[in-house]
C-alpha positions, 0 to 999 in steps of 0.5 A: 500500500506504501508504494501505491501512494508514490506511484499514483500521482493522478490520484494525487492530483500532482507529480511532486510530494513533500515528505517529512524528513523522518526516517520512518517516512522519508525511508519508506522504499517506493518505485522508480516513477515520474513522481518527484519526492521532496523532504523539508519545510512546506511552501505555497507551491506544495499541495502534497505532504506526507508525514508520520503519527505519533499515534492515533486515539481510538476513543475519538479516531484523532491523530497526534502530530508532533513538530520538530526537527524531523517533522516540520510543523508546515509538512502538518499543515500548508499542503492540501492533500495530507496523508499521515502514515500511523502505525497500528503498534501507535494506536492506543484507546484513550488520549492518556495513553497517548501522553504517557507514551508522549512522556516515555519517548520524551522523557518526563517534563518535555514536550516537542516543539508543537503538537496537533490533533487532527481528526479530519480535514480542516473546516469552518463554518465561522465564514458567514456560516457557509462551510469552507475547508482547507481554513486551518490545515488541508483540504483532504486527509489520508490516513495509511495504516500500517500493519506493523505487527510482528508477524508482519514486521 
């Protein structure tokens, strides 16, 4: 499923992704393609970004974003298609556990620079009350599960 979304830039809607420059993301193998991927920070001109999560919330299906060095906060945000890669072993039932997790990996008192919740698509209806989507973040979310598991690690 990885390769599918570097392979098909027609359901992309473009011929160039920007990634994050986290190894879980930026190493991920993919096939020779007309498709040009990018690492780094996010401009005007990126309309697809693909980023890792530090985990999913089953109770509220909300995805934690983290920024930092290897997770530029504009990768989260500027592109209007995002497609967030969460590992299913990152899934866990209540926001607590999250945090905990959080706090484990951290180390207790430390935070990542910023962090989201996302549960979808960016969208308000505080514009005249007419929906407008793509306000605070993209247009069009993407969640990759991948099944990490040992059997299929």
């Amino acid at each position: 499923m990885t390769d599918r979304v570097y392979q098909d830039a027609d359901i992309l809607g473009s011929a160039q992704i920007k990634t994050s420059p986290d190894l879980s993301i930026s190493g991920l193998p993919r096939s020779d393609t007309a498709l040009e991927v990018l690492t780094g920070i996010v401009g005007a001109e990126d309309a697809v970004a693909v980023t890792p999560s530090f985990g999913g919330v089953a109770e509220t299906g909300s995805l934690m974003l983290r920024s930092g060095a290897d997770t530029p906060y504009t990768v989260n945000m500027l592109p209007d298609t995002h497609i967030v890669v969460l590992k299913a072993g990152d899934i866990v039932g209540i926001y607590e556990e999250v945090w905990a997790r959080l706090r484990e990996q951290e180390g207790n008192g430390n935070m990542p620079r910023t962090f989201l919740w996302v549960a979808g698509p960016s969208r308000t209806g505080d514009i005249e009350q007419t929906i407008q989507l793509g306000t605070h973040g993209s247009r069009s979310l993407h969640i990759v599960l991948v099944d990490d598991t040992k059997e299929n690690a």
